[in-house]
C-alpha positions as a Markdown table, in Angstrom:
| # | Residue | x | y | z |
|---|---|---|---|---|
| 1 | Unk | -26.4 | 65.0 | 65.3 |
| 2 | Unk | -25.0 | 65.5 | 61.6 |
| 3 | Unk | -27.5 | 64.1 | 59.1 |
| 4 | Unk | -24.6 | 63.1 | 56.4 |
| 5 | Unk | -24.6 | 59.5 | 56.9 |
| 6 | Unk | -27.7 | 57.1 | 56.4 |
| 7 | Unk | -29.3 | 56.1 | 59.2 |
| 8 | Unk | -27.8 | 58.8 | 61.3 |
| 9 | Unk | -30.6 | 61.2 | 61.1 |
| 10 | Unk | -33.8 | 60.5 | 63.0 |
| 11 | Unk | -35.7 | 63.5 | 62.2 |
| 12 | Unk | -34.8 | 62.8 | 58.3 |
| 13 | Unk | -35.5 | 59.1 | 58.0 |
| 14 | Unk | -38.6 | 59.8 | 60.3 |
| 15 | Unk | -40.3 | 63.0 | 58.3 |
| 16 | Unk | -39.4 | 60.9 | 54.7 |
| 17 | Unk | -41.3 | 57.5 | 55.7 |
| 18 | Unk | -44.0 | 59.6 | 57.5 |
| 19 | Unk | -44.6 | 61.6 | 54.3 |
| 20 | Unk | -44.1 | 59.1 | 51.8 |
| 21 | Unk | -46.9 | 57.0 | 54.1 |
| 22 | Unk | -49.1 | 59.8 | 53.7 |
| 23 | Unk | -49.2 | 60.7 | 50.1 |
| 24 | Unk | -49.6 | 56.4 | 49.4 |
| 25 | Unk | -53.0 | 57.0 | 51.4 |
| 26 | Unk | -53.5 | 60.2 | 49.0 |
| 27 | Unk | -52.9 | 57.5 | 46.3 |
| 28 | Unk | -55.7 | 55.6 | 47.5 |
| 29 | Unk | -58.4 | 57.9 | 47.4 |
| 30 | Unk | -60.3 | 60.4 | 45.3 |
| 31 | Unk | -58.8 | 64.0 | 44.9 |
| 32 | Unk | -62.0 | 65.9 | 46.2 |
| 33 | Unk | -62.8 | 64.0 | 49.5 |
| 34 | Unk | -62.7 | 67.1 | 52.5 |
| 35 | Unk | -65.0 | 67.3 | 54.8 |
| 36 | Unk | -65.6 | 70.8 | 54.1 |
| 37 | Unk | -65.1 | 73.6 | 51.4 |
| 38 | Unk | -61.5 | 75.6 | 51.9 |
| 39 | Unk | -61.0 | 79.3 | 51.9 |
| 40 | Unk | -57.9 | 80.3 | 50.2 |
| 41 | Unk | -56.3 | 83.6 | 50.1 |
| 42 | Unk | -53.4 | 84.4 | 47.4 |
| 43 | Unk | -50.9 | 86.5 | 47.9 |
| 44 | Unk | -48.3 | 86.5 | 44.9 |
| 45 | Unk | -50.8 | 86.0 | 41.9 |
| 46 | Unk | -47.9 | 86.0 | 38.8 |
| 47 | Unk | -47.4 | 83.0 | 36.4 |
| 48 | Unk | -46.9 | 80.2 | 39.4 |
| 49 | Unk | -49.6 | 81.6 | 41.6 |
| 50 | Unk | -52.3 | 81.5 | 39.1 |
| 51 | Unk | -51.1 | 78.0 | 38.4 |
| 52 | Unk | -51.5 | 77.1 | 42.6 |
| 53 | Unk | -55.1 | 79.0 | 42.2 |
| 54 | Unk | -56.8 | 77.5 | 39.3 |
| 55 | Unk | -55.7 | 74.3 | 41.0 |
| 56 | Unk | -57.6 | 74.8 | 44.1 |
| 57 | Unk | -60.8 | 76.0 | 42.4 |
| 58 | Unk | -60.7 | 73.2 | 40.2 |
| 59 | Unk | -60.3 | 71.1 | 43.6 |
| 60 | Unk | -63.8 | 72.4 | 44.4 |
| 61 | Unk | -62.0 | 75.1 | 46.9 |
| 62 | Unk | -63.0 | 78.9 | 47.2 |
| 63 | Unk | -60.2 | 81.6 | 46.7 |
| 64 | Unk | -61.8 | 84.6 | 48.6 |
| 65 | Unk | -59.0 | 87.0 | 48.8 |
| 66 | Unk | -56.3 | 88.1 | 46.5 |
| 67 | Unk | -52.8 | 90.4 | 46.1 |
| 68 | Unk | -49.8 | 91.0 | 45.1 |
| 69 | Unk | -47.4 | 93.8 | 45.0 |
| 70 | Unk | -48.2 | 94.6 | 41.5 |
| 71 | Unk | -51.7 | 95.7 | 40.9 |
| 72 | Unk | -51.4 | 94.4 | 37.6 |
| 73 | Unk | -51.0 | 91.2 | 38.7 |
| 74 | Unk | -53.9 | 91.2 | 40.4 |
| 75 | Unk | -55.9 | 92.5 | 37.7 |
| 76 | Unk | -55.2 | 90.1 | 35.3 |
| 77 | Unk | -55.5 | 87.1 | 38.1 |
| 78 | Unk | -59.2 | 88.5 | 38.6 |
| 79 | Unk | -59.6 | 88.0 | 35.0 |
| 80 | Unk | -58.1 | 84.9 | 34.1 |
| 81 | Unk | -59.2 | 83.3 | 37.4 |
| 82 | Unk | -62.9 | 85.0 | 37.6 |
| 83 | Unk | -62.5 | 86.5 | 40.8 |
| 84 | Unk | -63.8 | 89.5 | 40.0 |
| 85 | Unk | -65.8 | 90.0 | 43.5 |
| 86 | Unk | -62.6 | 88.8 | 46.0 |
| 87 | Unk | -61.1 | 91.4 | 48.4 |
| 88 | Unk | -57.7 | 92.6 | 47.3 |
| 89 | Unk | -54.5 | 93.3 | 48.7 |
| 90 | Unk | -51.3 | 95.0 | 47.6 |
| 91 | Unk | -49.5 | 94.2 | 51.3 |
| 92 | Unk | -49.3 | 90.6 | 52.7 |
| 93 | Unk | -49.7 | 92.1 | 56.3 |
| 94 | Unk | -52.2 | 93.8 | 55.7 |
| 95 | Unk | -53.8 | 90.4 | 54.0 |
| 96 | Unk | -53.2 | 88.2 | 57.1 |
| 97 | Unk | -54.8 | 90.8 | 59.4 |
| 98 | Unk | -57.2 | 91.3 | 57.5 |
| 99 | Unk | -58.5 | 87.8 | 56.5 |
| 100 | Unk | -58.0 | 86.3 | 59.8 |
| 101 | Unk | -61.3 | 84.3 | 60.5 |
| 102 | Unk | -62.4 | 84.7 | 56.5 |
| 103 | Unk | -59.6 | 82.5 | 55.5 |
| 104 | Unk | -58.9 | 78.8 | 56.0 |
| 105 | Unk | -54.8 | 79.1 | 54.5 |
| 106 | Unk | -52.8 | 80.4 | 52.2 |
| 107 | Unk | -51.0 | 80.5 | 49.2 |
| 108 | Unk | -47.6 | 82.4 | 48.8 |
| 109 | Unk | -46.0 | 82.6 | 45.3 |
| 110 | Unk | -44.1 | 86.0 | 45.3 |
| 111 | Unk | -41.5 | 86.4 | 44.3 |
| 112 | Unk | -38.4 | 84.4 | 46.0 |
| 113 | Unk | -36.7 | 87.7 | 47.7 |
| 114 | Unk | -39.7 | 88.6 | 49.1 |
| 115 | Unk | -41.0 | 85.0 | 50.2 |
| 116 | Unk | -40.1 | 85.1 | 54.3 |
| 117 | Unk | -40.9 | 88.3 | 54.1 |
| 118 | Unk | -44.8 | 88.1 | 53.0 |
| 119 | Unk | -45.4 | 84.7 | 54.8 |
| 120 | Unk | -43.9 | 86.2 | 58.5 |
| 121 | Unk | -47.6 | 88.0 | 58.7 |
| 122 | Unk | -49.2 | 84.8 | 58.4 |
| 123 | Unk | -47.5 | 82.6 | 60.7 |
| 124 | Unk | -48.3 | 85.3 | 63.3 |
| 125 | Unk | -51.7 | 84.8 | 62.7 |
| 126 | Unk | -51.3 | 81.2 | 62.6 |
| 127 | Unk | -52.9 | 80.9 | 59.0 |
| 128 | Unk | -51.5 | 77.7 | 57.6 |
| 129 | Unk | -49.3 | 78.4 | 54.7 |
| 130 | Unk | -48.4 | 76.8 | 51.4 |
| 131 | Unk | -44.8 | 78.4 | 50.4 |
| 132 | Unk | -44.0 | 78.3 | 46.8 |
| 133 | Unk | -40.0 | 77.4 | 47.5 |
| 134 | Unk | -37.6 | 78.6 | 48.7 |
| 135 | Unk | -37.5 | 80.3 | 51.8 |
| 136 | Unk | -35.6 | 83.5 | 50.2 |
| 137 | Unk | -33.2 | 84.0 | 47.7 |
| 138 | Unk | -30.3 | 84.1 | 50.6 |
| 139 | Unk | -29.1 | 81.9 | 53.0 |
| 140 | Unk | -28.8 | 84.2 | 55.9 |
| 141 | Unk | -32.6 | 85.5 | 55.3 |
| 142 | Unk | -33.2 | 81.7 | 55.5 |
| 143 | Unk | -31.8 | 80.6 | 58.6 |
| 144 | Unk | -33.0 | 84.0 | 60.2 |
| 145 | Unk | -36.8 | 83.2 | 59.1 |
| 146 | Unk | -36.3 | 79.6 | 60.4 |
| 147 | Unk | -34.6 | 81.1 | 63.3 |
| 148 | Unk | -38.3 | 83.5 | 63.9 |
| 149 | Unk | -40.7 | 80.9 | 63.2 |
| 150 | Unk | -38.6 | 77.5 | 64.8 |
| 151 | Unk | -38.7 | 73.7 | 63.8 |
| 152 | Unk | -42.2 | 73.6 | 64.2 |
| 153 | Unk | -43.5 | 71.7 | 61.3 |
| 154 | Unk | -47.6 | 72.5 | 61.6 |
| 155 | Unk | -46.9 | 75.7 | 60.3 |
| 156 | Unk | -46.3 | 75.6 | 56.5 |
| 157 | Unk | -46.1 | 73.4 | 53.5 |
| 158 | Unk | -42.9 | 74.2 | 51.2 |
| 159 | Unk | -44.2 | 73.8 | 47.0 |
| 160 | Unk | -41.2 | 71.3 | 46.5 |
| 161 | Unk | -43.8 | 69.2 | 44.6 |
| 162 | Unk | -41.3 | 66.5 | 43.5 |
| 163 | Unk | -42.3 | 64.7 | 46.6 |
| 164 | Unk | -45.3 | 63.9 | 45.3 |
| 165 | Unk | -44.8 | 63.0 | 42.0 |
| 166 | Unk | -46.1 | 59.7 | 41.4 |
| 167 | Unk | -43.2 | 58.4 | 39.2 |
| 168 | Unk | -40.1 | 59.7 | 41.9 |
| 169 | Unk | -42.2 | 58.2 | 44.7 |
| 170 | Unk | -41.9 | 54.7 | 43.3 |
| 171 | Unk | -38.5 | 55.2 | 42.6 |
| 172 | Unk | -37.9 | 56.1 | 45.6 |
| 173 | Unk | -39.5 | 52.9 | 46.7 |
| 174 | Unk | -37.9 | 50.6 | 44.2 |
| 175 | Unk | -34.3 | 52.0 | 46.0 |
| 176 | Unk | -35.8 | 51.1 | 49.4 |
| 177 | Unk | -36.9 | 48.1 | 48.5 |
| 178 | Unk | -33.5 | 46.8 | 47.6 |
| 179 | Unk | -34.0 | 46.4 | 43.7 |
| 180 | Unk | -30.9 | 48.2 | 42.8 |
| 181 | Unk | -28.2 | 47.2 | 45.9 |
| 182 | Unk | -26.7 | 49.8 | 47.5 |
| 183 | Unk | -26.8 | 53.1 | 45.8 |
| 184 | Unk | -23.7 | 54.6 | 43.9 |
| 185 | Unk | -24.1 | 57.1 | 41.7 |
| 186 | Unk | -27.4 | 59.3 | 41.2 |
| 187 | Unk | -27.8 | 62.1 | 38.6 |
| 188 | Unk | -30.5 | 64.3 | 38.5 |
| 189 | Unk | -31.4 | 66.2 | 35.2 |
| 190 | Unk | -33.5 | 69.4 | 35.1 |
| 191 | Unk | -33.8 | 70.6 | 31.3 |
| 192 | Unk | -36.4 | 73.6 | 30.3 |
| 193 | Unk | -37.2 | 74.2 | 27.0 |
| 194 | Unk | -37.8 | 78.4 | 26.9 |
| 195 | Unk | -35.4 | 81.1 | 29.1 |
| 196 | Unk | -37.8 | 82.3 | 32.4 |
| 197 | Unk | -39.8 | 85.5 | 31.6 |
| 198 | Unk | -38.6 | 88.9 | 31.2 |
| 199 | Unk | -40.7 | 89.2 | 35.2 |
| 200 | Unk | -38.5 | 86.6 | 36.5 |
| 201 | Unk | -36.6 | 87.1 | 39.8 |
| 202 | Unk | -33.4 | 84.7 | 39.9 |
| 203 | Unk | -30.0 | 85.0 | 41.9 |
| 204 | Unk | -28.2 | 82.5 | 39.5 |
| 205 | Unk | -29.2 | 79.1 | 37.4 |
| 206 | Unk | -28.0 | 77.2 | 40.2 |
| 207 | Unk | -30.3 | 78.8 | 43.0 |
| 208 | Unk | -33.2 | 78.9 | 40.5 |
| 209 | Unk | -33.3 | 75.8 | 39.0 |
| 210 | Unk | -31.1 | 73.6 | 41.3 |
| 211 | Unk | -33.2 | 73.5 | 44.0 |
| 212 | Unk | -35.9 | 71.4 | 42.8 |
| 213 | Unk | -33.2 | 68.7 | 41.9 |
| 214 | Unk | -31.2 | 69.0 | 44.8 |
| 215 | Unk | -33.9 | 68.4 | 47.1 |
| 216 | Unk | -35.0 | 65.4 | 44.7 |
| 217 | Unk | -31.8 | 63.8 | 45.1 |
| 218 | Unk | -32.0 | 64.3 | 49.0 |
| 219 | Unk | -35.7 | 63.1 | 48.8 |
| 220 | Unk | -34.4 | 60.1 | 46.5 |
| 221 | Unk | -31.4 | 58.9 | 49.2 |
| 222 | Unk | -32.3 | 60.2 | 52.3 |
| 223 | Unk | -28.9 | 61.6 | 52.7 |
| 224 | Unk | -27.5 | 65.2 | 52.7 |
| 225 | Unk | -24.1 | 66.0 | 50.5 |
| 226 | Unk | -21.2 | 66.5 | 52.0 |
| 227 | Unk | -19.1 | 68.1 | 49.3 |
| 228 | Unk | -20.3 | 69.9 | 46.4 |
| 229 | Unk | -18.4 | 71.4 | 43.4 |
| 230 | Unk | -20.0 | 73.3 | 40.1 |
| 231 | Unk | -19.5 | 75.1 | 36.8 |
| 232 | Unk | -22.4 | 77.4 | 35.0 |
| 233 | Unk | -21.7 | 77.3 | 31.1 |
| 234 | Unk | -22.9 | 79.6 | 28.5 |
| 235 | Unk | -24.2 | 77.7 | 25.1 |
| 236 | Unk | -24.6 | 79.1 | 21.7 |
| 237 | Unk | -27.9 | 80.6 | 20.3 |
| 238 | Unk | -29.3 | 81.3 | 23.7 |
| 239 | Unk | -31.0 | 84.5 | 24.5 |
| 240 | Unk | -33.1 | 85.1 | 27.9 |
| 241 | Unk | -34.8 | 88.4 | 29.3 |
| 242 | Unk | -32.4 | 88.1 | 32.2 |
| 243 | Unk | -29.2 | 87.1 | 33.2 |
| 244 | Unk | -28.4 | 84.0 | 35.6 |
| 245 | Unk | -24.9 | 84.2 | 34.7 |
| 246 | Unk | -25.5 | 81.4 | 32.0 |
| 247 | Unk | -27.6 | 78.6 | 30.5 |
| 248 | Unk | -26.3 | 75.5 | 31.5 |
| 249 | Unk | -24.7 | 74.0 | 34.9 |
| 250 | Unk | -23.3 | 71.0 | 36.3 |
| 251 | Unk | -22.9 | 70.2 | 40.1 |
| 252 | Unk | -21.1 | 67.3 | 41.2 |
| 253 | Unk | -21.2 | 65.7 | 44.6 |
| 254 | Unk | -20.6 | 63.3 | 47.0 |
| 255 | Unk | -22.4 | 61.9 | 50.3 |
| 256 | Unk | -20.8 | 60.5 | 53.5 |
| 257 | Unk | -22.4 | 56.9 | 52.4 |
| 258 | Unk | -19.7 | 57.6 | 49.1 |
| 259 | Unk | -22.5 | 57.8 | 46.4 |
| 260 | Unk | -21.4 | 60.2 | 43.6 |
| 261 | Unk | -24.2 | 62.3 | 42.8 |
| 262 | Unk | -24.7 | 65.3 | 39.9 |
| 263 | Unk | -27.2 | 67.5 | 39.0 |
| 264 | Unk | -27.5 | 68.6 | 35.2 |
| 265 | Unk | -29.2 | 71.9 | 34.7 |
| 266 | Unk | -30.4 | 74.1 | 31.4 |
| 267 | Unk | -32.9 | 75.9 | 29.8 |
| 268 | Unk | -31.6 | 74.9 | 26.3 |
| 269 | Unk | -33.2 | 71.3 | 25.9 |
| 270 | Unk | -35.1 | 72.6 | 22.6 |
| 271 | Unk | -37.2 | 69.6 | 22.0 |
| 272 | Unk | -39.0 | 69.9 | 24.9 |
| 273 | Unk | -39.3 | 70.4 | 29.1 |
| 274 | Unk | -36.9 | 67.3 | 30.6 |
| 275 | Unk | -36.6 | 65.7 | 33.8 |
| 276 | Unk | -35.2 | 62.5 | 34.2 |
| 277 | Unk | -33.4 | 60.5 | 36.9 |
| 278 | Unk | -30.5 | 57.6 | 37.4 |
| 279 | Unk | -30.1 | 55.8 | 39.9 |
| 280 | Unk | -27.3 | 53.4 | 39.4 |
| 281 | Unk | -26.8 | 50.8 | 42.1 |
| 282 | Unk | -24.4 | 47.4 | 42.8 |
| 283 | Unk | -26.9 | 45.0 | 41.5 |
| 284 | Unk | -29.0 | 47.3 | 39.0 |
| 285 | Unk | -30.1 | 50.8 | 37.7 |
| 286 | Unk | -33.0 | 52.9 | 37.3 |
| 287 | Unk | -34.1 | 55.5 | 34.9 |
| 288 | Unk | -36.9 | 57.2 | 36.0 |
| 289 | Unk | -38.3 | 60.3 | 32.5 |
| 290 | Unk | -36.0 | 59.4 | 30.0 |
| 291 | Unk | -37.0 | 61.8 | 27.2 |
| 292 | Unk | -40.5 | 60.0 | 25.5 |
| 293 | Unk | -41.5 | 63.2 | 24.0 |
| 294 | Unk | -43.6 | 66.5 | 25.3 |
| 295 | Unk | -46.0 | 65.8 | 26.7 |
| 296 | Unk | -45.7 | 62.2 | 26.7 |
| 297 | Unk | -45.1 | 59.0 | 29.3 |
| 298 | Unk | -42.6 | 59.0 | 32.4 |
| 299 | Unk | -41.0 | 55.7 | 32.2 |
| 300 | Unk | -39.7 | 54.3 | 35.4 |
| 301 | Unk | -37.3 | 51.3 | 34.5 |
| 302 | Unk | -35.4 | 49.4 | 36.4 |
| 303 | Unk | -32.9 | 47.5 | 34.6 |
| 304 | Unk | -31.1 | 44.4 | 36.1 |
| 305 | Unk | -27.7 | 43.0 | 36.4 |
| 306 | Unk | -28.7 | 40.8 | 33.0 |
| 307 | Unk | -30.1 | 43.7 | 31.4 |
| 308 | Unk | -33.7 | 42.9 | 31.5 |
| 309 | Unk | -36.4 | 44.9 | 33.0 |
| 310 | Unk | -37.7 | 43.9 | 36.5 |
| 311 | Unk | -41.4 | 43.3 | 36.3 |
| 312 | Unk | -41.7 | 46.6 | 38.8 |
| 313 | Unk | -40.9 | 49.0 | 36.0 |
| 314 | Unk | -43.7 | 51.1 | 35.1 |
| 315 | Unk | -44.9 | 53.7 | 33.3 |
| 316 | Unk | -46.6 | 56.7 | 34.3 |
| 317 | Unk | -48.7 | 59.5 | 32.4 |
| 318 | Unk | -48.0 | 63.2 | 32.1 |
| 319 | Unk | -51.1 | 65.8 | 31.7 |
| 320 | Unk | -52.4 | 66.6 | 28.6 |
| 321 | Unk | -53.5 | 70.4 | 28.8 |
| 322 | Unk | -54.8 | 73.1 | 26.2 |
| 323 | Unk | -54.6 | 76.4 | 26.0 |
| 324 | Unk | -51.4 | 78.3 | 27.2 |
| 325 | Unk | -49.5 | 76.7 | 30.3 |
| 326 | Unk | -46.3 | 76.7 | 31.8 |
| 327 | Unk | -43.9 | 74.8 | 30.1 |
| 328 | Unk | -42.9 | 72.1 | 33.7 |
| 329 | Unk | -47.2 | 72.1 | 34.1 |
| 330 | Unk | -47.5 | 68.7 | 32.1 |
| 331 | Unk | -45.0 | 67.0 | 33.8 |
| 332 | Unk | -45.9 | 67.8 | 37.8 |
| 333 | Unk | -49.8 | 68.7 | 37.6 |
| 334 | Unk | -50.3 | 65.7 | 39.2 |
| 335 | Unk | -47.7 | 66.2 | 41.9 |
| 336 | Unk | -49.5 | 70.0 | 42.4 |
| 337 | Unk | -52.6 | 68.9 | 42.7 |
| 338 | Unk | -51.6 | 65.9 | 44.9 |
| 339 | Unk | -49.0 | 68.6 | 47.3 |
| 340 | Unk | -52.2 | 70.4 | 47.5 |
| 341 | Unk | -54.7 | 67.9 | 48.5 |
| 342 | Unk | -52.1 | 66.8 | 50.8 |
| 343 | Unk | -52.0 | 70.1 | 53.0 |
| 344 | Unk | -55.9 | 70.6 | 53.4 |
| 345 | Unk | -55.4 | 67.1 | 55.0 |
| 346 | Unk | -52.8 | 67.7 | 57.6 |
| 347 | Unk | -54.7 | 71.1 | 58.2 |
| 348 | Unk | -57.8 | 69.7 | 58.8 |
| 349 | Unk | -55.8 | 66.4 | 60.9 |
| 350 | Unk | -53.8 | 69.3 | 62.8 |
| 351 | Unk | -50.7 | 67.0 | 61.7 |
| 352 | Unk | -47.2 | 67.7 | 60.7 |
| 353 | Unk | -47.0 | 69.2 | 56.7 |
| 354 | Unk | -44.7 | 66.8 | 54.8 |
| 355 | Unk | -42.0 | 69.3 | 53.5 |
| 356 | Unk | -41.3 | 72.4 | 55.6 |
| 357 | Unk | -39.2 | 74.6 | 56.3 |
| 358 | Unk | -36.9 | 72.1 | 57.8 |
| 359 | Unk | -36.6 | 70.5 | 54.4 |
| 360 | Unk | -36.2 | 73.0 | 51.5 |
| 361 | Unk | -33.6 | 75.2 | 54.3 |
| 362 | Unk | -31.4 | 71.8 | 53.4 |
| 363 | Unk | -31.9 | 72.3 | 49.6 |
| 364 | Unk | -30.7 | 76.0 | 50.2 |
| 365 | Unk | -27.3 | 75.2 | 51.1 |
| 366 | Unk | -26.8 | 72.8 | 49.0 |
| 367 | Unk | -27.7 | 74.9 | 46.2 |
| 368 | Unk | -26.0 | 78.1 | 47.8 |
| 369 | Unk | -22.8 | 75.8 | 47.7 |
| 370 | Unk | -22.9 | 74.6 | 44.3 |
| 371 | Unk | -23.5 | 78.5 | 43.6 |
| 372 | Unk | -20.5 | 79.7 | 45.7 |
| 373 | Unk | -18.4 | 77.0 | 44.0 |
| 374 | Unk | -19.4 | 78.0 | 40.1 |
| 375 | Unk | -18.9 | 81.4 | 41.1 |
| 376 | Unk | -15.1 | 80.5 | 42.1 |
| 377 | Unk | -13.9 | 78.7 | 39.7 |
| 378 | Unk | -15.3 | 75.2 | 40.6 |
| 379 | Unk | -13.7 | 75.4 | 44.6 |
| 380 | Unk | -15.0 | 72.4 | 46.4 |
| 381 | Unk | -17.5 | 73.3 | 49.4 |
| 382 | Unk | -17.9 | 71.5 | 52.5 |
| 383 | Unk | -21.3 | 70.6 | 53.9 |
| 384 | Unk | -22.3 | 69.5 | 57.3 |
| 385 | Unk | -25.9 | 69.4 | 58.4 |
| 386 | Unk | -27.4 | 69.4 | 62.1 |
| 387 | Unk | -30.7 | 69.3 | 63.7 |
| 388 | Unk | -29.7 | 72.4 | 66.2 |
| 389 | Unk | -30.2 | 75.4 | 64.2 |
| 390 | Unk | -27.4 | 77.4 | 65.5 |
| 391 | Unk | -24.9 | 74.3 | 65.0 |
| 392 | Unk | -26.0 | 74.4 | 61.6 |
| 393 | Unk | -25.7 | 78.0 | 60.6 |
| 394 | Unk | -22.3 | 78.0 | 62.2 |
| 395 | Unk | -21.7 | 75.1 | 60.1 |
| 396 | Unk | -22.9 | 77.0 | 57.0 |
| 397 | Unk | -20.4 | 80.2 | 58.4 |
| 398 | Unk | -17.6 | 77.5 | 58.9 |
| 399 | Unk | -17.5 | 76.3 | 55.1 |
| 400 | Unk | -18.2 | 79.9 | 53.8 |
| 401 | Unk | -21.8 | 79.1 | 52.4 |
| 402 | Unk | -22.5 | 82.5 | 54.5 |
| 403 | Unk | -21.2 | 85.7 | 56.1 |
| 404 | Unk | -21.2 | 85.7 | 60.1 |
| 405 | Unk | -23.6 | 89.1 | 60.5 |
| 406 | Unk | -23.4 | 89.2 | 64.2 |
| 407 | Unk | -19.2 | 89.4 | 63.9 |
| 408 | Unk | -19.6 | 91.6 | 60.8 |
| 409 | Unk | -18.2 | 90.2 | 58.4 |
């Protein structure tokens, strides 16, 4: 069954009301309420691993084994993270072997080419994972490691922390609740302030950045595109340590429900990291992070038909933090911490993680289309999604999102 129109896709509807359940019952409770003490290892220990660490350990969780590729990493994760004493590793096989018995999960947050490929050993060894996204940097490495590992969503928890982001959830609620009539247009904004570091691995602007918005807008209507068209733009004054064939990109879409839907992407927003969010609907609209200022507050407002704020607007807080941080850390430390509290819980329930990869495999082709399409001139893509894998990657062969390996071509 295609997943395009709403209320067409059981295993959608079902996994998005299951998970948004469970992190409301997160909401409820203190941050630090396991039964027992976890035993992370790390494997991936650069700028957004460190981040996933340090969040752990400040959870009250013990990180007892860490590595990377780079031994310098690692170093100077011992150092900033006091871990000193931890075993090391410089091969995520030889981690998972290893640490089987000494370790309760663990985190991945190599880099994206190398993501399948370091997190294979674990699921072997039936290690519970938390994957920094995506699956890969390529679509055909996706479906294959989906392909390996199955449907099967006990075994790993995708770092699409959007999910659990206070402020999206009760947008997210405000649109199923009615408030805004039915939904037609969404836009999805995704602005950083700084070009990635000179270490950053990234296939395009549209692979790197998109994905976090493109499964937001998913998340937000429960509905995979069906067409997608895009452009990648290069703006003045710009400079970056590497190239991702521009600064700036637009991707325009449409669903099978007819919503109109765009994602707005750049690392040129000087005044500061930006994500916001419109929803506009038949009887209303929301605007969920218009700009407030850096750090500052993440208004959700829902503005009626006689443009006045319904009473279920409300406004949410980011992190303050000191010291040196990456520059989206303010905005989704909450969500983090949250996605992480989140998958100790289903671990130690032996229930179904939230987002898998079942989830952010969806967010790859989207974002693999809008790719395809900047790279050619702005040529619209066809999308069809389907529960049966193999449907689905024919699909994705069909509308020339990828090449057919076993024919060769």
């Amino acid at each position: 069954m295609t997943s395009g129109v709403r209320g067409a896709v059981t295993r959608n509807e079902f996994r998005v009301t299951e998970l948004t359940h469970k992190i409301r019952a997160v909401f409820s409770r203190e941050s630090n309420n396991m039964s027992k003490t976890v035993r992370y290892g790390v494997y991936g220990v650069g700028r957004i691993g460190r981040v996933h660490a340090a969040i752990v350990q400040e959870q009250g969780h013990r990180i007892v084994a860490i590595g990377d590729d780079v031994q310098a990493a690692v170093v100077a994760a011992q150092q900033e993270l006091g871990l000193s004493s931890v075993q090391t590793f410089d091969d995520a096989a030889s981690m998972a072997h290893t640490m089987v018995g000494a370790i309760d999960a663990v985190i991945i947050a190599s880099h994206t080419k190398d993501h399948a490929r370091h997190a294979l050993p674990f699921v072997q060894a039936r290690i519970p994972i938390y994957l920094e996204k995506p699956l890969t940097d390529g679509l055909s490495e996706a479906f294959a490691f989906v392909e390996t590992i199955g449907r099967d969503p006990h075994q790993l928890q995708i770092g699409l922390q959007r999910r659990y982001d206070p402020a999206l959830l009760h947008t997210k609620k405000l649109i199923q609740d009615g408030l805004i009539g039915d939904v037609r247009e969404i836009r999805c904004i995704l602005r950083d302030q700084y070009p990635p570091p000179p270490t950053y691995s990234s296939r395009g602007l549209i692979i790197d950045m998109g994905i976090h918005v493109a499964d937001e807008a998913i998340f937000l209507l429960n509905e995979f595109p069906n067409e997608v068209w895009a452009s990648v733009h290069r703006t003045k004054g710009y400079n970056s340590p590497i190239d991702e064939g521009g600064d700036t990109a637009f991707v325009t879409f449409t669903t099978p429900s007819q919503v109109l839907g765009r994602l707005d992407l750049s690392r040129t927003h000087a005044s500061g990291y930006n994500n916001e969010t419109y929803i506009i609907g038949t009887r209303g609209t929301i605007h969920t992070g218009r700009f407030a200022g850096y750090p500052g507050p993440i208004h959700v407002e829902l503005w009626q038909s006689n443009g006045t704020l319904h009473p279920e607007s409300k406004t949410f807080e980011m992190t303050h933090l000191t010291g040196a941080y990456p520059e989206f850390l303010p905005r989704f430390d909450r969500a983090y911490r949250r996605a992480h509290q989140q998958f100790r819980e289903d671990i130690e329930n032996g229930a179904a993680f939230g987002v898998t990869q079942n989830e952010v495999l969806d967010a790859q082709v989207f974002v693999e289309a809008a790719h395809r399409s900047a790279q050619q001139g702005g040529r619209r893509f066809q999308m069809q999604r389907f529960d049966d894998l193999e449907r689905y990657k024919a699909a994705c062969i069909a509308h020339g999102l990828m090449e057919d390996m076993a024919n060769g071509d």
